[in-house]
C-alpha positions, 0 to 999 in steps of 0.5 A: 500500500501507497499513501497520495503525496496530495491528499493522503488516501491509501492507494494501491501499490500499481495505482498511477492517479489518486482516486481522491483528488486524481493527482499523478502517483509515482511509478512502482519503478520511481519508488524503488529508485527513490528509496535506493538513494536514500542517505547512508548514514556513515560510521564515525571514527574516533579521532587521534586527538580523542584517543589521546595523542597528538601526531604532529607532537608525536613527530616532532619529538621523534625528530629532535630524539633522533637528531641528538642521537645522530649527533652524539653518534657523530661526535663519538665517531669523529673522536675515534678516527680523529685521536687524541692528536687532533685538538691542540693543547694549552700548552700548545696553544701558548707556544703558537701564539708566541711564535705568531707574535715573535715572528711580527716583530723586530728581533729583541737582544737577549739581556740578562733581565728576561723573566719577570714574576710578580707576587703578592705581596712581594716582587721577584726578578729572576734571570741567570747567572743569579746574583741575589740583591734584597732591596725591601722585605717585599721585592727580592731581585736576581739578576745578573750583570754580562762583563763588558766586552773589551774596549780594545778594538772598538772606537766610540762616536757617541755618548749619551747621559741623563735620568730622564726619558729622552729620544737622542740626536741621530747618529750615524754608523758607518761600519756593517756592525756595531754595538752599545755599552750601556749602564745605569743605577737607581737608589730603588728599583726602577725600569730601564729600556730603550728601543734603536730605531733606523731613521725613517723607519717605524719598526725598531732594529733592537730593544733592551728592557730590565727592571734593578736597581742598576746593571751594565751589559753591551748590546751587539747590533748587526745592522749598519751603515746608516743613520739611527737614534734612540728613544730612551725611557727611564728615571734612573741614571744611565750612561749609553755608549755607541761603539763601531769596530777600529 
């Protein structure tokens, strides 16, 4: 049995009009097609998030666990086949550093007044040969003093004195080699240096530098023939010799 969509009176299931109201009635064939389309209704799933994780946070923790993994493997790897050679020591890193700086300057002349160590509360000059002088309970200075070299052979062409700081009048060496006598004293310890400089020329040829409470040594320069000067930086009172070769 069918029911008329107008009027609503039960009609036969093969009826095409409606007794009643005599409105066109749908085919058996239009019913049945009608009813294959019906909406299905589909089935829910849960979802991730309802079941308790996130997929995306999922990934990303996945990523940054395997990331570090990797990267400590890598480094433990790299160690290995590296040795224990490839990463420069302290020590190794010091003497580089020295030679860098070394090879960027002039050359130094060796004094007996090289090594410095300072404490607290007293000061300590160290050098070799030793020769211990005491000056207060708080600075203690070994130091040594180089017997000057003969003066037979030598002539001098330059004399300079004072107690003050003081850059000298050029001078010239005419000879390939030269050398400086040089002395001060100081009732207290003080600082004593000078730097020998080519005239024109920024970069010093020599330098000498010590902290006593006076001393004397000679300095060899083995670079002449041309014009030079001094520059003199001290509170004690020096004597400075130029000598060439007879």
């Amino acid at each position: 049995m069918k029911v008329c969509r107008n009027c609503g009176v039960r009609l036969a299931d093969y009826a095409t009009f409606c007794d009643a109201c005599g409105m066109r009635q749908p085919t058996a064939q239009r019913v049945a097609v009608q009813r294959a389309y019906q909406p299905v209704q589909r089935r829910t799933y849960q979802t991730s998030e309802e079941e308790g994780w996130d997929p995306i946070r999922l990934g990303v923790a996945l990523l940054i666990i395997g990331f570090l993994l990797g990267f400590g493997v890598g480094a433990v790897v790299f160690n290995v086949l590296a040795g224990p050679g490839s990463q420069p020591t302290t020590t190794q890193r010091a003497t580089l550093t020295s030679l860098m700086t070394t090879s960027q300057q002039p050359p130094v002349t060796q004094t007996p007044f090289v090594t410095v160590t300072q404490t607290s509360p007293q000061t300590t000059i160290t050098t070799s040969p030793q020769t211990v002088i005491t000056i207060s309970p708080q600075i203690t200075t070994t130091t040594s003093v180089t017997t000057p070299m003969a003066t037979a052979g030598w002539r001098e062409i330059k004399r300079f004195t004072g107690s003050a700081d003081m850059t000298t009048d050029p001078f010239n060496i005419p000879a390939a080699m030269w050398r400086i006598r040089w002395s001060y004293t100081s009732p207290q310890a003080t600082s004593f240096s000078f730097f020998v400089y080519e005239v024109g020329q920024s970069a010093y040829v020599n330098a000498v530098s010590s902290y006593t409470l006076g001393a004397s040594s000679v300095t060899n320069i083995g670079k002449g023939q041309s014009n030079f000067y001094l520059s003199i930086t001290t509170r004690a009172n020096y004597e400075i010799i130029i000598e060439v070769p007879v």
